[in-house]
N, C-alpha and C positions, 0 to 999 in steps of 0.2 A: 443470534448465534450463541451457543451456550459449550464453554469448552468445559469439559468433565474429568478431572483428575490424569491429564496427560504428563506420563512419563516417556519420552522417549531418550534410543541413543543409535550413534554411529556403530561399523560393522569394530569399530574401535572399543568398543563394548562402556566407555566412558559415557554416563549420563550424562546429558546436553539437556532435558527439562526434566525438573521434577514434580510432580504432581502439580500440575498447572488447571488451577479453578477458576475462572471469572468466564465474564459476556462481553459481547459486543454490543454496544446499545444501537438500533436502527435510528437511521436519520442523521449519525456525528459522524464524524471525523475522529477518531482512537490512533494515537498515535505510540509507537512499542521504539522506548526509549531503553540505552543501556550501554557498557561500556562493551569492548570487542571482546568477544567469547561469552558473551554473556544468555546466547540464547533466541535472539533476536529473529532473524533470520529463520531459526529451526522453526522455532514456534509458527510466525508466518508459513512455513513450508509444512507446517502441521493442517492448517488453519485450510489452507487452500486444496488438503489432500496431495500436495505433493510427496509427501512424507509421510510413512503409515506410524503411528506411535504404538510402540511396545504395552502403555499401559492406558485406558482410559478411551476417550470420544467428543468429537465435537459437533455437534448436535445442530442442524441446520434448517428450519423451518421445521423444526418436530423428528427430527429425520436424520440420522447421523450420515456423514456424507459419506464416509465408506460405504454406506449402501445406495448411492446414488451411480447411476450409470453414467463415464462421463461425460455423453450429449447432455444429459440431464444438469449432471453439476455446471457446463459452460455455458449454460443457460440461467444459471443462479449466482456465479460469480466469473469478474473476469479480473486476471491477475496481470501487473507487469515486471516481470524480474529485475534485478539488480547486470545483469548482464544480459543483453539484445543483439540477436543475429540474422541478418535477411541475407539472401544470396546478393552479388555485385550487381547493378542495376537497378535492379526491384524497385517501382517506383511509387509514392505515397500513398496511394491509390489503389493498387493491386495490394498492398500489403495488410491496409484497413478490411478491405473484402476481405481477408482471412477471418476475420470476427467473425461473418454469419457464416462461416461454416455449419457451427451448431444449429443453424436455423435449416438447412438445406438437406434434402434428401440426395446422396451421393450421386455423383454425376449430372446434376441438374444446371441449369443454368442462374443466372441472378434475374431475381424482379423486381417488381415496383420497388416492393417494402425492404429488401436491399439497398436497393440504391439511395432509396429518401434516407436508409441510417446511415450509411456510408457519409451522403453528403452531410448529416446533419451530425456525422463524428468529426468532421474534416472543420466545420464551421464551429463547433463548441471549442477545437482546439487551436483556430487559428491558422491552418492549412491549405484554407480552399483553395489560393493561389497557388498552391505548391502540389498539387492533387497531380500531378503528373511527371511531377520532379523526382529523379532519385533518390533515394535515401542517402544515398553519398555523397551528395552534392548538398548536404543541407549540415545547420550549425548543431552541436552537440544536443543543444535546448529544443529543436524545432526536432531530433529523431525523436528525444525523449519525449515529446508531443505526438507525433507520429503515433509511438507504441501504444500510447494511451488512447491517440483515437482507434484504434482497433479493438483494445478493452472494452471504449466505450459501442464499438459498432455492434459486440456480444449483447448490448440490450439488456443486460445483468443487473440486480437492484445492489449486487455488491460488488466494490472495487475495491484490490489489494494492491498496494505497490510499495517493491523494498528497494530502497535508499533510492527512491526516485530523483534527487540532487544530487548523487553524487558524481563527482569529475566534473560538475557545472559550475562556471563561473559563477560569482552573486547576483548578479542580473537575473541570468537563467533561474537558476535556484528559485529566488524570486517570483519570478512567472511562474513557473510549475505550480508553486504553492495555491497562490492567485487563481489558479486554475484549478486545482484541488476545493480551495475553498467555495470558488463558484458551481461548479460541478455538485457538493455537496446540497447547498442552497439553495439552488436553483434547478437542478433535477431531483433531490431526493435521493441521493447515492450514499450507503454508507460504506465509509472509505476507512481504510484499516492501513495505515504505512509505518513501516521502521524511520528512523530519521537519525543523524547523531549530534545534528544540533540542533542545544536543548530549549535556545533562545527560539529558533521557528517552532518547534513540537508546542512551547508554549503558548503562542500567537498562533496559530492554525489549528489548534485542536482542542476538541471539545473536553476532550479524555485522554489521560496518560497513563499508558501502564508501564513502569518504572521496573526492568529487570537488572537481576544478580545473577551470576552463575549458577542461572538453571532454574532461576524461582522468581516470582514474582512478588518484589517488595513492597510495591503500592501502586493503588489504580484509583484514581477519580479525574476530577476537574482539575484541573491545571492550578489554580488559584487554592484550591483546599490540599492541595498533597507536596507541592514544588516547595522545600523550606529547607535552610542551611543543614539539617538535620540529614536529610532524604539525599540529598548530594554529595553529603559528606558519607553517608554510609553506601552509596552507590557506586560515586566516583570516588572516592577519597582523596574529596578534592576543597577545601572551605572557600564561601561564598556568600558574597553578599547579595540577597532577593529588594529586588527592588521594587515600588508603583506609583507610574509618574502618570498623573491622568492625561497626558497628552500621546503618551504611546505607549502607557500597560504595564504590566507585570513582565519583567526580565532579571536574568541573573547577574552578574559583577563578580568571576573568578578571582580571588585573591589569595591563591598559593595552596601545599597542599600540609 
């Protein structure tokens, strides 16, 4: 995925990205780090065509995705927002079958190859048990799982998802990740999420790309771009970068 000189803004006419150049590398995990208002979000709602930018293209298998149709694009990526709504009951199972939508000719019914994804969404994310359970009956972490196995039931080589921890306790948090990160490995998924903390972005992702108000200040490896420097002119925030070989590279906020 190759984003091309994107500028977009709200009907507020205030620029929200400015000329936004980088990739997304196939096969990582990229993680879009940054303080509130900084962009995050839009860009994601660029990236996945939810959002048409005012200037520029993001270029998606050779192919900019505003020219895809969108059967075509939910066949190439599947997104989970930062806010999820199923009607009262709807239960794990019915909700996942929304993924192959994209796969089905309208009004058909489900087949084989439905159902083996369906199951094998519900088993990657830990659900099978609950595949007939309401979504309202289940813990904050296990809907957030939910959403993602319908993502996953799209059968997409790319997964987006913004602030998928958020309102989760640290356990949950946790798991998600763990699941992010397996999902990556183990299927081949490249996965693109926002995050705001900076200690998980670092430990689960391959790639960071570090925004400011509308621009993007740094993107590599976690290890080669995270330095007192990068933090202090993103957050303005000073900090001590730490590497303890028993559990890696993390920050030490100590004041601003």
């Amino acid at each position: 995925m190759e984003i091309k000189d994107i500028t977009f803004s709200y009907q507020d006419k205030v620029v929200r990205l400015h000329g936004i150049e980088t990739s997304i590398t196939p096969g990582k995990i990229t993680t879009i780090l940054g303080p509130n208002g900084s962009g995050k979000s839009t860009l994601l709602g660029v990236l996945t065509n939810n959002l048409a930018p005012q200037k520029g293209s993001v270029i998606l298998d050779g192919k900019a995705i505003k020219q895809y149709k969108p059967k075509e694009l939910a066949k190439k990526l599947g997104v989970v927002h930062q806010q999820n709504n199923a009607p009262s009951g709807m239960t794990v199972e019915k909700l996942v079958y929304y993924g192959r939508l994209p796969h089905k000719a309208a009004f058909t019914q489900h087949g084989d190859k439905d159902e083996k994804k369906v199951t094998w969404a519900l088993e990657r994310t830990g659900l099978i048990e609950k595949r007939h359970a309401p979504l309202d009956n289940l813990s904050g972490g296990q809907q957030q799982r939910a959403w993602i196995a319908m993502a996953l039931a799209q059968d997409t080589p790319y997964l987006f998802l913004d602030e998928p921890t958020a309102n989760l306790d640290i356990f949950y948090q946790y798991e998600i990740l763990e699941l992010v990160k397996e999902l990556c490995k183990e299927e081949g998924l490249t996965i693109v999420m926002v995050l705001h903390d900076i200690n998980q972005a670092i430990q689960y992702s391959h790639e960071i790309i570090a925004m400011k108000n509308g621009r993007i200040i740094s993107h590599g490896n976690p290890r080669d771009i995270v330095t007192r420097q990068l933090m202090q002119e993103v957050y303005g925030v000073n900090v001590v970068v730490k590497d303890d070989p028993a559990l890696g590279m993390y920050i030490v906020p100590i004041g601003i």
